[in-house]
C-alpha positions as CSV (number, residue, x, y, z in Angstrom):
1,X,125.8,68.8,138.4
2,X,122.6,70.8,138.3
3,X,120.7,73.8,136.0
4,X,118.9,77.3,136.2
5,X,118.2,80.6,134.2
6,X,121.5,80.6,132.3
7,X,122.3,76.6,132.4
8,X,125.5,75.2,131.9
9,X,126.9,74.5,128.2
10,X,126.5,71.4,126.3
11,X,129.5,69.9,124.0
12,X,129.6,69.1,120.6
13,X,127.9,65.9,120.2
14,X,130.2,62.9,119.5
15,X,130.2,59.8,116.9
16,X,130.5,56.5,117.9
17,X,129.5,53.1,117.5
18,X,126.9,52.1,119.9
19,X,127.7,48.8,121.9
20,X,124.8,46.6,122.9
21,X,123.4,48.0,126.5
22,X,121.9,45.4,129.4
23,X,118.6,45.9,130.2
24,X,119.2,45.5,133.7
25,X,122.0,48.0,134.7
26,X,124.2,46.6,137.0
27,X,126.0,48.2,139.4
28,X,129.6,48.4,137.8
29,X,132.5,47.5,139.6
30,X,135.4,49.8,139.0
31,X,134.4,52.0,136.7
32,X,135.4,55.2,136.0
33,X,134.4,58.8,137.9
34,X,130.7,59.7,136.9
35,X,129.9,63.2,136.7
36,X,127.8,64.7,139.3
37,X,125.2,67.6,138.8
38,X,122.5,68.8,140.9
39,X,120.3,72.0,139.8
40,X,120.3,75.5,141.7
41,X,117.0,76.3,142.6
42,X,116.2,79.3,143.1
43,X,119.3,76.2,144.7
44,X,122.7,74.4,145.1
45,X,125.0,73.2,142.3
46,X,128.4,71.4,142.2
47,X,131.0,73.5,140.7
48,X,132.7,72.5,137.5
49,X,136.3,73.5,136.9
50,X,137.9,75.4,134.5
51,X,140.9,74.8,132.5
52,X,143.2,76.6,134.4
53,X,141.9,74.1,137.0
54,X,141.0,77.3,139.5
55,X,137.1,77.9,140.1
56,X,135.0,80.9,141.0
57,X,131.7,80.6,143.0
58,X,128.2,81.4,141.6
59,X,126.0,79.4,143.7
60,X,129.8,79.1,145.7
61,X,129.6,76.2,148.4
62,X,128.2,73.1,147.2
63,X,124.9,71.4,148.7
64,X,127.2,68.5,149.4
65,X,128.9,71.3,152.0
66,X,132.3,71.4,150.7
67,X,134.1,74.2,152.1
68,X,136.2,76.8,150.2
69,X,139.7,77.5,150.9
70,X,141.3,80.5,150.8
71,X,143.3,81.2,147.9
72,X,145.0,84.5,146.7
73,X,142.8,86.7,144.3
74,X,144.6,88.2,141.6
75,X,144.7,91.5,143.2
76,X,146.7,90.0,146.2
77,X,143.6,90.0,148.2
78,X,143.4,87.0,150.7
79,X,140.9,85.0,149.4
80,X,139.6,84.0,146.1
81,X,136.7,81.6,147.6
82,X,138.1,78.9,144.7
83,X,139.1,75.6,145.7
84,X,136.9,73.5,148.0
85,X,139.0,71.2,150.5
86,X,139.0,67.5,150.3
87,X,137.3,67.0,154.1
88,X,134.4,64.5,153.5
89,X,131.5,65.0,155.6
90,X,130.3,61.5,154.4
91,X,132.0,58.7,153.5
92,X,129.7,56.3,151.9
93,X,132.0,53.5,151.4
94,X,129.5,50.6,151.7
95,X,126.9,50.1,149.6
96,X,124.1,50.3,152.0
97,X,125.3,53.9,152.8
98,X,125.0,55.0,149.4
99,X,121.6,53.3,148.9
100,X,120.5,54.7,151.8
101,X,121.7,58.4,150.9
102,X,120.4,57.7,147.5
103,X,116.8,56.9,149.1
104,X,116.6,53.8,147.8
105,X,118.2,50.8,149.6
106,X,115.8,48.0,148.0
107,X,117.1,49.3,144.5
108,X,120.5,49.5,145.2
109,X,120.6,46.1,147.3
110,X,118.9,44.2,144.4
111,X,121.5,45.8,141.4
112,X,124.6,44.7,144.0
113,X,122.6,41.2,144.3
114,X,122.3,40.9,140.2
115,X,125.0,42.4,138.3
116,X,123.9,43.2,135.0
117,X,125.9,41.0,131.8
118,X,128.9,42.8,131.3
119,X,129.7,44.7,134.4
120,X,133.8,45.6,135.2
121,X,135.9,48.0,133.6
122,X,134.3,49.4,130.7
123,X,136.4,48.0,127.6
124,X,136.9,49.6,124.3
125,X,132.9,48.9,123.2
126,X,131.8,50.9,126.1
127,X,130.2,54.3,125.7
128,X,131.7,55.5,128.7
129,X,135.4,55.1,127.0
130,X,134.7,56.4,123.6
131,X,136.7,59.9,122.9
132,X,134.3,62.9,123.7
133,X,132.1,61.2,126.1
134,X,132.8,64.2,128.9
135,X,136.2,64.1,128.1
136,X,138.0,66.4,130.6
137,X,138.7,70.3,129.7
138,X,141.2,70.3,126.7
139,X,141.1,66.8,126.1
140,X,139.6,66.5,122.6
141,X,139.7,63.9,120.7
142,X,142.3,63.0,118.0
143,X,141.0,64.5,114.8
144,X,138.5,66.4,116.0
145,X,138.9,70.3,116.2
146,X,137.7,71.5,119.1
147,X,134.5,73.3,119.3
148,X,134.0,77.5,119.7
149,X,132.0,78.5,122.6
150,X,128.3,78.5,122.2
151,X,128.8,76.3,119.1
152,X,125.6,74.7,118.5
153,X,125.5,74.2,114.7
154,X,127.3,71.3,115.4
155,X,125.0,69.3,116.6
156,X,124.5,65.8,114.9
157,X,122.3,65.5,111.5
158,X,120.4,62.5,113.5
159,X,119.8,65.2,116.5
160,X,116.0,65.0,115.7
161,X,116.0,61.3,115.5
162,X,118.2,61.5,118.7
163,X,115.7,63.5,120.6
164,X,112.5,61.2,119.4
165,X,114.5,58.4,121.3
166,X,115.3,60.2,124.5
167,X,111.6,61.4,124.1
168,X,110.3,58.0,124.2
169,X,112.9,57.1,126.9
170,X,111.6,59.9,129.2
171,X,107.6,58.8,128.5
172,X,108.8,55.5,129.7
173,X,110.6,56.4,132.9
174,X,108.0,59.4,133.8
175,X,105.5,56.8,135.6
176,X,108.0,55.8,138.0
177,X,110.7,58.6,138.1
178,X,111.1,58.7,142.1
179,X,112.1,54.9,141.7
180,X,114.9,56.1,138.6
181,X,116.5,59.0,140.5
182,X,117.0,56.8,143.5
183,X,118.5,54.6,141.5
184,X,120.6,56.7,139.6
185,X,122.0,58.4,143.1
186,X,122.4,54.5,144.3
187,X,124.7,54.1,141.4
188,X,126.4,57.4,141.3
189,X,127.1,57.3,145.4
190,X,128.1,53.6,145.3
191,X,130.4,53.5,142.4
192,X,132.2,57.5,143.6
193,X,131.6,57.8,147.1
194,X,134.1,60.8,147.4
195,X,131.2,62.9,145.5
196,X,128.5,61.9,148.5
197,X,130.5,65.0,150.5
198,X,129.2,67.2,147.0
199,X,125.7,66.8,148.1
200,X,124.1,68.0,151.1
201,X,123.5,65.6,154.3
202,X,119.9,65.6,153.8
203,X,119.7,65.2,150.0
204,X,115.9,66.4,150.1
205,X,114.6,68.1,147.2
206,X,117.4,68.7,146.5
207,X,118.5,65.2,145.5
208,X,116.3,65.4,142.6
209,X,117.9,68.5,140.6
210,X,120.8,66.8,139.6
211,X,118.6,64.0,137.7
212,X,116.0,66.3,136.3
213,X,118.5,68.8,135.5
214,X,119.8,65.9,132.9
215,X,116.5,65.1,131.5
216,X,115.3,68.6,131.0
217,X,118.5,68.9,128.6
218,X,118.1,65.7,127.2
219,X,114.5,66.5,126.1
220,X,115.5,69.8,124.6
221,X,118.5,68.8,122.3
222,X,117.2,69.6,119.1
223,X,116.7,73.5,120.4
224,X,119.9,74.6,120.6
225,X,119.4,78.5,121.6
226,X,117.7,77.2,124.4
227,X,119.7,74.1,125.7
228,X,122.7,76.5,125.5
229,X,121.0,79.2,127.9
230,X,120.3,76.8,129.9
231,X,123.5,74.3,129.9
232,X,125.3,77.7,130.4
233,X,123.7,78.5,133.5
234,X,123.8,75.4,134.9
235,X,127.8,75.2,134.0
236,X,128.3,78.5,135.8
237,X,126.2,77.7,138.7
238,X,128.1,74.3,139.5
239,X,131.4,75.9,140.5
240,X,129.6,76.8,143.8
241,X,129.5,73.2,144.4
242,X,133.3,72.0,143.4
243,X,132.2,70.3,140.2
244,X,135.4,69.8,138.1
245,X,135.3,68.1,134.2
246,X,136.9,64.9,135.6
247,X,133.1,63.9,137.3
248,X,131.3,64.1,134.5
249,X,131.9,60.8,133.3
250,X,130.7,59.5,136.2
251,X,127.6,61.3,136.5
252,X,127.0,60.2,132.9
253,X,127.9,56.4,133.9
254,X,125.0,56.6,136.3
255,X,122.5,58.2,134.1
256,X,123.1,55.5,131.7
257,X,122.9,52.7,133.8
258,X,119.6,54.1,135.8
259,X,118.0,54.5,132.0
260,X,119.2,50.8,131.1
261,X,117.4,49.4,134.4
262,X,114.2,51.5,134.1
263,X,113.7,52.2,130.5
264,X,114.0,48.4,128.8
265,X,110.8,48.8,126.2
266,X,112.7,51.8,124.7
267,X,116.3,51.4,125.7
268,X,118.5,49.5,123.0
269,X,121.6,50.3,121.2
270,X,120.3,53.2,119.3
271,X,118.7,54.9,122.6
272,X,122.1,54.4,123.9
273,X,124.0,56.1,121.3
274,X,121.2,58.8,121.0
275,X,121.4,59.4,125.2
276,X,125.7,59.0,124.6
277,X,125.4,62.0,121.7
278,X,123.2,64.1,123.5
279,X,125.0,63.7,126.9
280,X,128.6,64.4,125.6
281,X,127.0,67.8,124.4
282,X,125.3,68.5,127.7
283,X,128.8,68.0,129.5
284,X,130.7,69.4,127.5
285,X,129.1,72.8,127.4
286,X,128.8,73.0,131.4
287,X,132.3,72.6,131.0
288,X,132.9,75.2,128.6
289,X,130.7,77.5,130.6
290,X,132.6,77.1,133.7
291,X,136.1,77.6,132.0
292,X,134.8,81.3,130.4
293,X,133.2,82.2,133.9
294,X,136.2,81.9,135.9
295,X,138.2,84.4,133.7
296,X,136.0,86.9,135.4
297,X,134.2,86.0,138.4
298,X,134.5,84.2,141.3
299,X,132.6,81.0,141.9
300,X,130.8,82.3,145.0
301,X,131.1,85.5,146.8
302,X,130.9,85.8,150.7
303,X,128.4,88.4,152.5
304,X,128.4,90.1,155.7
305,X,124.9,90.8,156.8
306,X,124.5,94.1,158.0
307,X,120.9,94.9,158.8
308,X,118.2,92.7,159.2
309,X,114.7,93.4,159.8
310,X,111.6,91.8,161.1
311,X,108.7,92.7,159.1
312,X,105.8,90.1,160.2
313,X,106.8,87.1,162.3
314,X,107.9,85.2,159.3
315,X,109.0,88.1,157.3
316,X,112.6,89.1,157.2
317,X,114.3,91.9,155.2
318,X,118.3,91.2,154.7
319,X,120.8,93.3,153.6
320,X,124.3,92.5,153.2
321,X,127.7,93.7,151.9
322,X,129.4,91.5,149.6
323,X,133.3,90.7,149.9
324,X,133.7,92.0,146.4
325,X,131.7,93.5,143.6
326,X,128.5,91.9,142.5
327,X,127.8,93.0,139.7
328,X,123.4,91.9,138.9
329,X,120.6,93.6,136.8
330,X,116.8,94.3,138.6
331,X,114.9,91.4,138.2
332,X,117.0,88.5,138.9
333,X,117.7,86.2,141.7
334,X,120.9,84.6,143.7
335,X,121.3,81.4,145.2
336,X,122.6,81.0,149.2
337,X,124.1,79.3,152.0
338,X,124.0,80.2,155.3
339,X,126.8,78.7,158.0
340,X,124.0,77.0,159.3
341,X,123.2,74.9,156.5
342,X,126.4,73.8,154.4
343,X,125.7,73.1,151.2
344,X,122.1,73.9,151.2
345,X,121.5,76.4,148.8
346,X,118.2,78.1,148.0
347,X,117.3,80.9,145.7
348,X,116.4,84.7,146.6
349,X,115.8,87.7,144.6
350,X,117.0,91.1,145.1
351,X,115.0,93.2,146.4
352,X,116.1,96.3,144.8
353,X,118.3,98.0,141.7
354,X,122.0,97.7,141.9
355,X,122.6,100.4,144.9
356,X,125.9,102.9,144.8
357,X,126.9,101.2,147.9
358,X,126.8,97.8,146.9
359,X,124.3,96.4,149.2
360,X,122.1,93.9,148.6
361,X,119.0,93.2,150.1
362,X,116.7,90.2,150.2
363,X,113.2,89.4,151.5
364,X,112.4,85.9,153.4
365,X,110.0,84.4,154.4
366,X,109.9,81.2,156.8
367,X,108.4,78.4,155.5
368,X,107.5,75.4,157.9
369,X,110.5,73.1,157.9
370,X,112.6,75.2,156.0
371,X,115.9,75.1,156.7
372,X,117.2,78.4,155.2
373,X,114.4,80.5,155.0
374,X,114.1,79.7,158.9
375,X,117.5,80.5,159.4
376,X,117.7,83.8,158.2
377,X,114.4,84.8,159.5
378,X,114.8,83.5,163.3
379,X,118.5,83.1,163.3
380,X,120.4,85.4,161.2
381,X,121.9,88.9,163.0
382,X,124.3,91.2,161.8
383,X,128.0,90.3,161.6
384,X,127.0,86.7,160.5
385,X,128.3,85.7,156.7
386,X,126.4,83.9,154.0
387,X,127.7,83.2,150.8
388,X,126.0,84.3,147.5
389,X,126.0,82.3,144.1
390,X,126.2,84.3,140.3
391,X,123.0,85.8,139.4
392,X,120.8,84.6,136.9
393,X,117.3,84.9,135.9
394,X,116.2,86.8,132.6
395,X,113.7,88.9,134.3
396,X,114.5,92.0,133.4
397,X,113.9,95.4,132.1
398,X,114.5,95.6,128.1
399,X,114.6,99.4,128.2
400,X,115.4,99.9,124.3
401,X,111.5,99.9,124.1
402,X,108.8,101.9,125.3
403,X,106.6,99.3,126.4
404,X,104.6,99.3,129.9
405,X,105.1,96.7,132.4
406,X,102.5,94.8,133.6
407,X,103.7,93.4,137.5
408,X,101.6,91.0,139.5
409,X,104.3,90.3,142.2
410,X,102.3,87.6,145.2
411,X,103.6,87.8,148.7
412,X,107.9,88.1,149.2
413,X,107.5,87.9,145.1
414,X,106.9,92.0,145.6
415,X,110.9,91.9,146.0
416,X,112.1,91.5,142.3
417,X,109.0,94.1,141.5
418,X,110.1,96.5,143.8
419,X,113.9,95.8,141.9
420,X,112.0,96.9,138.5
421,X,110.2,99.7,139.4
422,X,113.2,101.2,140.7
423,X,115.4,100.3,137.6
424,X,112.8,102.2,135.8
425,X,113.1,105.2,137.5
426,X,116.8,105.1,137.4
427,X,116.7,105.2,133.7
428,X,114.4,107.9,133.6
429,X,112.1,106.5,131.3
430,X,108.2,107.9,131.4
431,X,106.6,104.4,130.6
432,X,103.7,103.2,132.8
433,X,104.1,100.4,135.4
434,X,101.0,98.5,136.8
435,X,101.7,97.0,140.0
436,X,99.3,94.4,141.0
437,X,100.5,93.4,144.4
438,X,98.7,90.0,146.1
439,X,98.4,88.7,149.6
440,X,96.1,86.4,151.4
441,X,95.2,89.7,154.0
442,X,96.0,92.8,154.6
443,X,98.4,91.9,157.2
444,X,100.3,90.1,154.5
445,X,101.7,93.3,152.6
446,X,104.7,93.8,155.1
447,X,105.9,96.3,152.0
448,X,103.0,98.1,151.0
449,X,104.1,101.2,152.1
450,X,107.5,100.8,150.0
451,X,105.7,100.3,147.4
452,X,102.3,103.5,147.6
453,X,105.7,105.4,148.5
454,X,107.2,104.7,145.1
455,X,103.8,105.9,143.1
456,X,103.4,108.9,144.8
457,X,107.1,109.6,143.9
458,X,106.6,108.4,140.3
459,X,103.3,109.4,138.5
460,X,104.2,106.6,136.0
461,X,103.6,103.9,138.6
462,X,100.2,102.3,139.5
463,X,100.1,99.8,142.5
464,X,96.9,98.1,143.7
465,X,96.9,95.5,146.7
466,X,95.0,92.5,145.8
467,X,93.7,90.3,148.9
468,X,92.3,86.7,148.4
469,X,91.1,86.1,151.7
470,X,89.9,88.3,154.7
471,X,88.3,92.0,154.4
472,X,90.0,94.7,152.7
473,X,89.5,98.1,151.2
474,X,91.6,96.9,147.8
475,X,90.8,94.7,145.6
476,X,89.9,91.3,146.4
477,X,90.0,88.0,145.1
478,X,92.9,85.7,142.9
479,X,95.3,88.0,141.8
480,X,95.1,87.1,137.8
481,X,91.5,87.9,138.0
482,X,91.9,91.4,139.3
483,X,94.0,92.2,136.3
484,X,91.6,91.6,133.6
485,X,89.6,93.5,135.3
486,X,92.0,96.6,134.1
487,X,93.5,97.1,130.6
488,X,94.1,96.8,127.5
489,X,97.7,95.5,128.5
490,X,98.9,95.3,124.6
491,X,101.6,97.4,125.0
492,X,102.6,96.0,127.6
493,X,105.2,93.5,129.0
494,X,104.3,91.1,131.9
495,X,106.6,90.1,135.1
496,X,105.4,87.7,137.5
497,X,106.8,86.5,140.9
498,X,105.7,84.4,143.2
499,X,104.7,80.9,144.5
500,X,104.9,78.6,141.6
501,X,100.9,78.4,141.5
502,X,100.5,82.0,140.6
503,X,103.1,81.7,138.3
504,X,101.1,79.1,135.9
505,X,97.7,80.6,137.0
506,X,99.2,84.3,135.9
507,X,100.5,83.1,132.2
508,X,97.8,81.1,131.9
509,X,95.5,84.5,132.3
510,X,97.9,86.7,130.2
511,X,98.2,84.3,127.5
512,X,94.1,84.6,127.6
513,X,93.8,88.3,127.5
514,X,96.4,88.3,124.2
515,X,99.7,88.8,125.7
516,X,102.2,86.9,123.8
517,X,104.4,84.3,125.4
518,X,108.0,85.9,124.4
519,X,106.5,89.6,126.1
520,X,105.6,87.4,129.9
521,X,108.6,87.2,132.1
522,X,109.1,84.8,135.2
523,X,111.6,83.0,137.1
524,X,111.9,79.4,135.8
525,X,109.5,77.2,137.6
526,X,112.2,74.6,138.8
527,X,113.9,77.1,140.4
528,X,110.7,78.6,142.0
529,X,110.2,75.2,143.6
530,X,114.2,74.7,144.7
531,X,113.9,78.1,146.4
532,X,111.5,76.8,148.9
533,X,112.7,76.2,152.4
């Protein structure tokens, strides 16, 4: 399972009585399914199933590759791009194979040499087999009501305690993190090899969402408004990848055991419990989030490309018509798959407003070795279908207030910019828009005339190209410097997009010049980085 803007829900957290933990994870034999998540970025997540055991796609076709099948949508059409089919692309039925996969064969060797005290079926002591522990959709436990959606206020009265725990857990593992999500992917592959075929063939960055996706909620439990935006992203983004309630568990199996192994200074039966409570909310809420989504949107929508342009030699402009209405706001961003990739997924914004004809567009650029982003630059023609995920992203327009809008878009991070501006002028609202729009030349503003087109059309709108390297009749230098060389921006909100470097370099410079945090909009960073390639 995985996360982004919106992440998947958490479940209530759940009691229990925590049963002394190894400090050597071993590498369980039989034990039950383990619940897989990777993150989107801007991207690829497992899907997770609702209770009516039917799924939608947001981010759509797992990174693992699965494959939808088609299924009949409620209006009779012929395909409700829902149910993945059971074709493996991997088996990784022997250990090696999974360590290997995992990226980390000595690990996983040297857990199979030494199991850990303990190791078998987990008996009625074990965390994994205590009620609530990502008990499937519907399953609650005996005596326990079940709990509202987007019910955080029940979170445990220990919840802080909880988090100082996981807190000390995380400081521990930090130094040595690569060695931990190898190790955790050893595990999960070994002990559930039918969710290898959930994760793409070459796991790359990609291998790491899953993992991180886990620790970023488990460091934010006591912040409950947050961990729910997030869980609930994540939740809905999964269905793209086939995630159903039943592989949580296992997912939760492996994060325990790779915190047992790595973690022994801090990890003990309190940690445990602490890492069980927190856990059983995390899953339970991607759960929960899946379920609502599916009442009303598919888990992934397929795309027929229908124009695509060459801007510079490593700058494309895509447009495509999706299968069925998608319905997005300015601002955000989509995750997709080409046909060349299965089950990669990266994340794109749109490049525009919602259009009356319902075409999207995108802009990409190639990055070296990127799979995607090569694709659809060099590859991609009309009449070839890609799949889109559910958007996400919270950077939009709030257009109950009369603020400006401060914009420092760098290179294809013009696109979502572009998207604002023109929501702006469809609403009709006379607020001022600075544009501050960065490239490393002049040659490097493949939309510049988009964009002077747009002020001389709107007298509200500002834009100033902003070069860092090379001559130019603009401005020139780092693009957060040029704009405090303008102002006051008080009244102002702040959108930024772009390479994760500008990103921190940006905030960092509005923060300076007295913009508060909660009026400077971005993409989250994770995502920024899972978008490239």
């Amino acid at each position: 399972m995985a996360p982004a803007s919106r992440a998947a829900g958490l479940a209530s957290a759940t009691e229990r009585a925590a049963a002394p933990s190894p400090a050597s994870p071993s590498v369980p034999a039989g034990r039950p399914s383990v619940p897989t998540d990777h993150p989107a970025a801007p991207a690829g997540e497992p899907r997770a199933a609702a209770r009516s055991g039917t799924l939608e796609g947001a981010g759509q076709t797992g990174p693992d590759g699965l494959r939808p099948v088609p299924a009949r949508r409620p209006d009779g059409g012929p395909e409700a791009n829902r149910s993945p089919d059971a074709t493996r692309v991997s088996d990784a039925s022997s250990f090696s194979d999974a360590a290997r996969y995992a990226g980390g064969a000595d690990i996983a060797l040297r857990a199979a040499a030494v199991p850990p005290p303990g190791a078998g079926e987990p008996g009625p002591g074990s965390p994994l087999s205590r009620p609530g522990f990502g008990s499937p959709l519907g399953e609650e436990p005996a005596g326990r009501a079940a709990r509202p959606a987007g019910a955080f206020a029940d979170l445990p009265e220990s919840a802080s305690a909880d988090t100082q725990l996981i807190r000390r857990t995380l400081s521990e593992i930090e130094p040595i993190s690569d060695k931990v999500t190898s190790y955790f992917y050893a595990l999960l592959f070994l002990n559930h090899p039918e969710l290898r075929e959930m994760f793409p063939a070459a796991m790359d960055a990609q291998r790491d969402r899953l993992f991180k996706a886990l620790l970023t909620s488990a460091r934010h439990a006591d912040e409950p408004a947050l961990l729910e935006e997030y869980l609930t992203h994540l939740g809905r983004g999964h269905r793209k990848y086939g995630t159903q309630p039943e592989h949580y568990p296992a997912v939760g199996e492996s994060l325990l055991g790779a915190l047992a192994r790595y973690a022994p200074n801090t990890w003990g039966e309190a940690a445990e419990a602490a890492w069980v409570r927190a856990y059983t909310t995390i899953s339970q809420t991607m759960i929960d989030a899946a379920a609502e989504n599916e009442l009303h949107a598919p888990a992934w929508w397929q795309a027929e490309i229908v124009h695509h342009e060459l801007r510079t030699p490593d700058i494309a402009v895509v447009t495509v018509r999706p299968d069925q209405p998608y319905p997005f706001r300015a601002g955000q961003y989509t995750s997709l798959e080409t046909p060349w990739w299965p089950r990669v997924w990266r994340h794109y914004s749109f490049a525009s407003a919602p259009r009356s004809d319902g075409l999207l567009s995108f802009h990409v650029k190639a990055v070296p070795a990127g799979w995607v982003s090569t694709s659809l630059v060099h590859h991609a023609n009309p009449g070839d279908v890609i799949k889109l995920g559910a958007p996400a992203g919270s950077m939009v327009v709030d257009h109950e207030t009369d603020n400006g809008l401060l914009c420092l878009g760098g290179g294809t991070g013009i696109a979502p910019i572009k998207a604002l501006v023109e929501d702006v002028a469809v609403h009709g609202r006379q607020r001022p828009v600075e544009v501050f729009y960065g490239a490393r030349s002049d040659h490097d503003l493949y939309d510049i005339e988009t964009m002077t087109r747009l002020a001389r059309e709107h007298p509200w709108l500002s834009v100033r190209p902003v070069i860092s390297d090379g001559p130019t009749s603009g401005l020139r230098g780092p693009l957060p410097d040029a704009v405090r060389k303008y102002g006051p921006w008080n009244a102002f909100d702040a959108y930024l997009s772009g390479p994760p470097g500008l990103i921190r370099s940006g905030v960092s410079t509005l923060r300076g010049i007295g913009i508060p945090r909660h009026r400077i909009r971005h993409d989250s960073l994770e995502e920024l980085v899972g978008a490239l390639g």
